[in-house]
C-alpha positions in Angstrom: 109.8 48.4 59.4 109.7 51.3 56.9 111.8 53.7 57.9 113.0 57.2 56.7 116.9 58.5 56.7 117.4 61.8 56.8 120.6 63.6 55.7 122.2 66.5 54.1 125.3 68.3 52.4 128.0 66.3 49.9 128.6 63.0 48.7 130.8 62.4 51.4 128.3 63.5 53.7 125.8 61.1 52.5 127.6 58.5 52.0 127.2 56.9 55.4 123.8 57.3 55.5 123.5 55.5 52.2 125.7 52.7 53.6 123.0 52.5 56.5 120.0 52.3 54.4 122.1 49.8 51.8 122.3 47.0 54.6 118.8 47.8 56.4 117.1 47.0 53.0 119.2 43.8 53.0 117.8 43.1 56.5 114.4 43.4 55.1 113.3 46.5 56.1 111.4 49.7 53.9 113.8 52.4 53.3 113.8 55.7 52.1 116.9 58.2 52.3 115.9 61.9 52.1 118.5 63.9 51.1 120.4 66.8 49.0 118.5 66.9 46.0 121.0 66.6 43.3 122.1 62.7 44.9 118.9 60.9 43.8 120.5 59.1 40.4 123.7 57.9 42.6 121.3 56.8 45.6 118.7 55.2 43.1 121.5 53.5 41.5 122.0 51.0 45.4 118.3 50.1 44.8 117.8 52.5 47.9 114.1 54.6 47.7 115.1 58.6 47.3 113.2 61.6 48.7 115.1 64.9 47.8 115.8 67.6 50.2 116.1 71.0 49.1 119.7 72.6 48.6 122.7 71.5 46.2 125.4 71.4 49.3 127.7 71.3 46.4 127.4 74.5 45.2 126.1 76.0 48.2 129.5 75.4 50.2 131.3 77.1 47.4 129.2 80.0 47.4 129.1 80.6 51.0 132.7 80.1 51.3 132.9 77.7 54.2 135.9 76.4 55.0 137.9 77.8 52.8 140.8 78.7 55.1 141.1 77.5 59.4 142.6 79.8 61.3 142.7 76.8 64.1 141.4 79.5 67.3 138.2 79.2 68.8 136.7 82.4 66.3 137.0 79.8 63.9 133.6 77.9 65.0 131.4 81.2 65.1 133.0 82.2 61.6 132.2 78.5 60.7 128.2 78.6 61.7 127.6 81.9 60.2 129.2 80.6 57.2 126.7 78.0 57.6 123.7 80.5 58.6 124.8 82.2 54.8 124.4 78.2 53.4 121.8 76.8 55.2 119.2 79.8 56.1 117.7 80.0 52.9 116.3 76.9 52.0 115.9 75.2 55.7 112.2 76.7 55.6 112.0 74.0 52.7 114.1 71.6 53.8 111.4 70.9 56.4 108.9 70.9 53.8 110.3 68.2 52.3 111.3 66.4 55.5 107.4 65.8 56.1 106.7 64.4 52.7 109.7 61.9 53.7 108.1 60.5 56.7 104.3 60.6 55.6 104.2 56.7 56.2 107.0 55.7 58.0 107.2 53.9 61.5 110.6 55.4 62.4 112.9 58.7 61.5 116.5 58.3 61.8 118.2 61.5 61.2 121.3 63.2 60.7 119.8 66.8 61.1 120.2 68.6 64.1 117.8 71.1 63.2 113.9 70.0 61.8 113.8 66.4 62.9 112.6 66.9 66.2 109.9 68.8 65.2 108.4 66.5 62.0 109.0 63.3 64.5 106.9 65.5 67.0 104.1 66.3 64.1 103.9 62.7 62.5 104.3 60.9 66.0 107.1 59.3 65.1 110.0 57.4 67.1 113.2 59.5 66.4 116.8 58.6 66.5 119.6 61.0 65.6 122.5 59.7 63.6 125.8 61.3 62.8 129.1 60.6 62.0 130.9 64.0 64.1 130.3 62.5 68.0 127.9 65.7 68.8 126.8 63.7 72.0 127.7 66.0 75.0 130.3 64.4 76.8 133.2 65.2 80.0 135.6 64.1 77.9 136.7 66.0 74.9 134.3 69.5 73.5 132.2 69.7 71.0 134.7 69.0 67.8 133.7 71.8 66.0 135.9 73.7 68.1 139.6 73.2 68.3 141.3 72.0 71.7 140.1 74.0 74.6 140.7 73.6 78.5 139.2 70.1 80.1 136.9 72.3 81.9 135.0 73.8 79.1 134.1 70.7 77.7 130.7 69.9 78.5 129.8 73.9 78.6 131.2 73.7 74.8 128.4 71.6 73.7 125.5 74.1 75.5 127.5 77.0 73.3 126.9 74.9 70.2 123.5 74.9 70.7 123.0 78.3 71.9 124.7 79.6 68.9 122.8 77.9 66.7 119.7 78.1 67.8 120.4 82.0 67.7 121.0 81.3 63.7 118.4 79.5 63.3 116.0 79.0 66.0 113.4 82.1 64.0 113.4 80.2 60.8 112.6 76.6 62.8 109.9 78.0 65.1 108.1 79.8 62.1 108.1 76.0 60.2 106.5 75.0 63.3 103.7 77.2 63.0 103.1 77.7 59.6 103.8 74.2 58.4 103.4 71.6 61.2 100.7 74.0 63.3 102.8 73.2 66.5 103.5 75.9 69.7 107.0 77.3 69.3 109.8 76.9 71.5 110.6 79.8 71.9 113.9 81.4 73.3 114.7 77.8 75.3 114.3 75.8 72.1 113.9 72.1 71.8 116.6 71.4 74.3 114.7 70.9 77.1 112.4 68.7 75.2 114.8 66.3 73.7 116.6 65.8 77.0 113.4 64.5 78.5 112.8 62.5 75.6 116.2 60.7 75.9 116.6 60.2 72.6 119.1 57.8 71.3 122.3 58.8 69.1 123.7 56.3 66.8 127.7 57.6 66.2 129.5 55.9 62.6 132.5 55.8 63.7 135.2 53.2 65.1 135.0 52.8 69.0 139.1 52.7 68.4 139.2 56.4 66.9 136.2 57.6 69.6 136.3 55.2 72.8 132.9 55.5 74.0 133.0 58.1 77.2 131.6 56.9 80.2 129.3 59.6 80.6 127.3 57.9 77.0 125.9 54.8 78.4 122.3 54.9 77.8 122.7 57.7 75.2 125.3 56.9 72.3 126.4 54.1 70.6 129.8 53.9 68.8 128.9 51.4 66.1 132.0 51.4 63.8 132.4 53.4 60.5 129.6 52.5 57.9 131.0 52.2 54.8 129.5 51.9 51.2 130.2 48.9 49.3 129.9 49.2 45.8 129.7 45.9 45.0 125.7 46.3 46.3 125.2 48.7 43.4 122.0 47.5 41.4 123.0 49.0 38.1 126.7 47.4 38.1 128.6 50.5 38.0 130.4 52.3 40.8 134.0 51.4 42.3 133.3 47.7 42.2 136.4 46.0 40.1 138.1 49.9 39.4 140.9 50.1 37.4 143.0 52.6 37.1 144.2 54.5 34.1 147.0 53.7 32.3 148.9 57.0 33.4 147.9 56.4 37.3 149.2 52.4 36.9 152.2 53.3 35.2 153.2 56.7 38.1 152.5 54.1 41.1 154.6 51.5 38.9 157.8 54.2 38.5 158.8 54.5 42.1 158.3 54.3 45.7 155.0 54.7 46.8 153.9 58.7 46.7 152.5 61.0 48.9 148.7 61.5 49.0 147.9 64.9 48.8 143.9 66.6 48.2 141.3 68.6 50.2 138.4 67.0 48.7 135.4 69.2 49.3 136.8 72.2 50.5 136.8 75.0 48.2 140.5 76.9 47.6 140.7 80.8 46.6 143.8 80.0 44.4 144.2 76.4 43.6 147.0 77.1 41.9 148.7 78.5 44.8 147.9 75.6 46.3 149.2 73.4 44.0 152.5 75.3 43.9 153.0 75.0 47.7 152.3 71.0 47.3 155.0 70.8 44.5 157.4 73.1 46.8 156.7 70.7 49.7 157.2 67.4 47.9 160.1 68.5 46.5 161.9 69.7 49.8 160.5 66.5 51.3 162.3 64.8 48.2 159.1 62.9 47.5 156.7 61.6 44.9 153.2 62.7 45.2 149.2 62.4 43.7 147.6 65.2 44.3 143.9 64.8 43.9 141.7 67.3 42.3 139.0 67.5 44.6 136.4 70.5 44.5 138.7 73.0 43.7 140.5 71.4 41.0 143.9 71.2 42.7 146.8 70.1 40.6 145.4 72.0 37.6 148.8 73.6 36.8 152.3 72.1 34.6 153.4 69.6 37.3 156.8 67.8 37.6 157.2 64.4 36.6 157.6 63.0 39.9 153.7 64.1 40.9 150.3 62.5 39.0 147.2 64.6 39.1 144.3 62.3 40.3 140.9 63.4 39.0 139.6 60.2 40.9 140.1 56.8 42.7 138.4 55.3 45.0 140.2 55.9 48.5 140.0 52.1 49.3 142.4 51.0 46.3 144.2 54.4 46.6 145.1 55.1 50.1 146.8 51.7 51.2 149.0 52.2 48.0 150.5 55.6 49.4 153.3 56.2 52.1 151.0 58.7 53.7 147.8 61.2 53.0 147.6 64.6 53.6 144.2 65.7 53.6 141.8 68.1 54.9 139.9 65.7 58.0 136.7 65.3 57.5 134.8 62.4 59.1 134.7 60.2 56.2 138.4 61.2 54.5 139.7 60.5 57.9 138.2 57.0 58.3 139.2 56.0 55.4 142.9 57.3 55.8 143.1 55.5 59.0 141.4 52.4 57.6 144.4 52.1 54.4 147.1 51.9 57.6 148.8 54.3 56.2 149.3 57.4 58.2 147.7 60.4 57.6 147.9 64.3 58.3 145.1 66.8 58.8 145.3 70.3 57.3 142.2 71.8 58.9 140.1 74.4 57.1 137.0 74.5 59.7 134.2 72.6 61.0 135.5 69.2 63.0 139.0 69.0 61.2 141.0 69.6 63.7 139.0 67.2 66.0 139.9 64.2 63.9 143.3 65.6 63.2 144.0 65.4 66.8 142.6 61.5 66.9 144.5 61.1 64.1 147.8 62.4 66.1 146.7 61.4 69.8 146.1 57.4 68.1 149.6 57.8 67.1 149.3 57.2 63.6 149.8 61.1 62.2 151.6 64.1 63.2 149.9 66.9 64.8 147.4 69.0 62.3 148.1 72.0 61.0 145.2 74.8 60.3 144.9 75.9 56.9 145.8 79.4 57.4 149.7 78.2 58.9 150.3 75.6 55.7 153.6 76.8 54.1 155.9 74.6 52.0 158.5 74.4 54.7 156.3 73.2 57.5 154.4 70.7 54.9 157.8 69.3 54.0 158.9 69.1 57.5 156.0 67.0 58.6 156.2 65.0 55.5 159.8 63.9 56.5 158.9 63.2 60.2 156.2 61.4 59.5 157.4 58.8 56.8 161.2 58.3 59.1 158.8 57.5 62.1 159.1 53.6 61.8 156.6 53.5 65.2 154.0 55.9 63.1 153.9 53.8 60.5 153.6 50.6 62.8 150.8 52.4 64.6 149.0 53.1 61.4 148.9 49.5 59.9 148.0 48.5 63.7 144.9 51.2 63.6 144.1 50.1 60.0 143.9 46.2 60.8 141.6 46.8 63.9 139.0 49.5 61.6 139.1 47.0 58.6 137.9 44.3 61.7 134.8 46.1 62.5 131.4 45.4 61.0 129.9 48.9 61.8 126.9 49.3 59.5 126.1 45.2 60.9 126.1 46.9 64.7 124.1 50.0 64.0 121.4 47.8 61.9 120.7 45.5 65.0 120.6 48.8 68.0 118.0 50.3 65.4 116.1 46.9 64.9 116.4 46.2 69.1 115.4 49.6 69.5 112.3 49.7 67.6 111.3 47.2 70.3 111.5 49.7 73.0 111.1 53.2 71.8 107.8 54.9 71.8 106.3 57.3 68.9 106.6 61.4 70.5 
């Protein structure tokens, strides 16, 4: 089949998606991954085709200043889309653009974009199947995760407010690319909903069925394949994380002592890193604990630090993460998959978007404490959890438990055979 992958935002963002495409191509299939425009070198570099999408997600995230500080109530998630209105808005008109020149060719789109794929899968006559690694899938059992815990009962209304919400962002901007671009009827104040519904399309979910037990209510509609994770071992130009080794100063810190405390935010951007870094040394030291605290976007750690904490620039979470008594990190999809993968535990401090979703996996799996939202992170709470959490011998247990079963799973190997048994079943729109 030749098939086209659509995705957008960071690295960690693509990552899955390049995974995906990585092990399709091994199965003998045409693949092409669209996506942010400023990954094509590191995408090229897997022997994976590259079509760009417009927007460096990058720099966009910084300049829209999304999820720079969780507040952890439900405001959060309307602060959190118009933050993504200011990010996304602009350049979705091209986005689409380049969306069509993707698929020109293609027998199937699999994409990760809410927003766009419906409508070039509807222009091209093309079999669509959404992908994503946040379980978006409307469901009884838990709301939409881009809000934080609400009442059982809101649940499945949750996931109609997601959409209304942002089809109120965005829906203008979509039905003009419909007519001026793809010479298609709008949809008008119902959007696609309706449509998709009737269409049944299918949702493939990367993520372990032991962090997100399928809900009942997804039979027929989502499949929980496992995480897809990137090997770099299948990179073409020999480079990458295959055989890392670690500088001399990082080999000699993990060599001096008990294993440290993970620390970093990764993508989110921070309105005083230095702050930030001082609470992590305050912390670590009422905790009396070594730490790495890694650099991430905003270049934490950037400040005269005590000998008993490294500053990471980079390693490759894999190596890193088992290595550590815990993480503390900020929760995204693919940070928390690979903290729960290491079997170590781990510890969400949310600044937004699903964060405190996984957070709460994290904690309800029993392998974390409960999150904490950005905006309540102090020294003294930090320190407190730290402690808890590493004289919890049944945490820790849990952890390694959680890790072996993840480590088990062959998720890109399941999601590559539901898309090769569906293409025997699913019609073009």
């Amino acid at each position: 089949m030749k098939l086209t992958i659509a995705t957008a935002g960071s690295r960690g963002d693509t990552q899955p998606y390049l995974a995906l495409c990585v092990a399709l191509k091994k199965a003998g299939h045409d693949v092409t991954l669209a996506a942010s425009e400023n990954f094509g070198e590191w995408i090229k570099s897997y022997g994976v085709r590259f079509h760009p999408l417009a927007g460096d997600f990058t720099k966009l995230v910084q300049q829209a200043g999304v999820g720079s500080g969780g507040s952890g109530s439900p405001l959060e998630f309307f602060r959190t889309m118009r933050g993504t209105q200011r990010m996304v808005g602009p350049i979705l008109f091209q986005m689409g653009k380049d969306l069509v020149d993707a698929c020109r060719g293609a027998d199937r789109l699999l994409s990760a974009l809410p927003l766009l794929s419906v409508d070039v899968a509807q222009k091209l006559d093309l079999p669509l199947t959404y992908l994503s690694v946040i379980p978006m899938v409307k469901t009884r059992t838990f709301a939409i995760p881009m809000l934080p815990p609400v009442p059982a009962f809101v649940n499945e209304f949750s996931y109609w407010l997601a959409q209304r919400t942002a089809w109120g962002l965005f829906g203008k901007t979509v039905d003009a690319f419909r007519g001026e671009i793809l010479n298609l009827p709008a949809w008008g104040s119902a959007g696609p909903f309706t449509f998709e519904r009737q269409k049944g399309f299918r949702t493939l979910i990367g993520v372990s069925p032991v962090v997100i037990p399928p809900p009942p209510d997804w039979a027929g509609v989502a499949e929980v394949t496992g995480y897809w994770l990137l090997d770099d071992r299948d990179r073409v130009d020999g480079k990458g994380d295959a055989g890392y080794q670690p500088s001399a100063a990082l080999a000699d810190f993990l060599n001096a002592g008990p294993p440290p405390v993970f620390l970093g935010f990764g993508s989110m951007p921070d309105k005083d890193p230095a702050a930030t870094t001082r609470l992590f040394v305050d912390a670590l030291r009422l905790a009396g604990q070594r730490g790495i605290i890694s650099m991430g976007w905003a270049g934490l750690g950037d400040i005269d630090l005590p000998e008993t904490i490294h500053k990471l620039d980079y390693a490759p979470y894999a190596w890193l993460l088992p290595q550590m008594a815990m993480a503390v990190h900020h929760g995204g999809s693919g940070t928390t998959g690979a903290g729960l993968a290491s079997g170590v535990p781990s510890m969400v401090v949310s600044h937004g978007f699903d964060q405190f979703f996984w957070g709460n996996r994290i904690h309800t799996l029993g392998a974390g404490p409960k999150p904490l939202a950005r905006g309540d992170l102090s020294a003294k709470r930090l320190a407190q959890a730290i402690t808890q959490t590493l004289a919890d011998a049944g945490m820790k247990q849990r952890a390694a438990e959680v890790g072996a079963q993840i480590r088990a799973e062959d998720g890109v190997g399941s999601a590559v055979r539901l898309i090769e048994n569906g293409a025997k079943t699913q019609a073009a729109l």
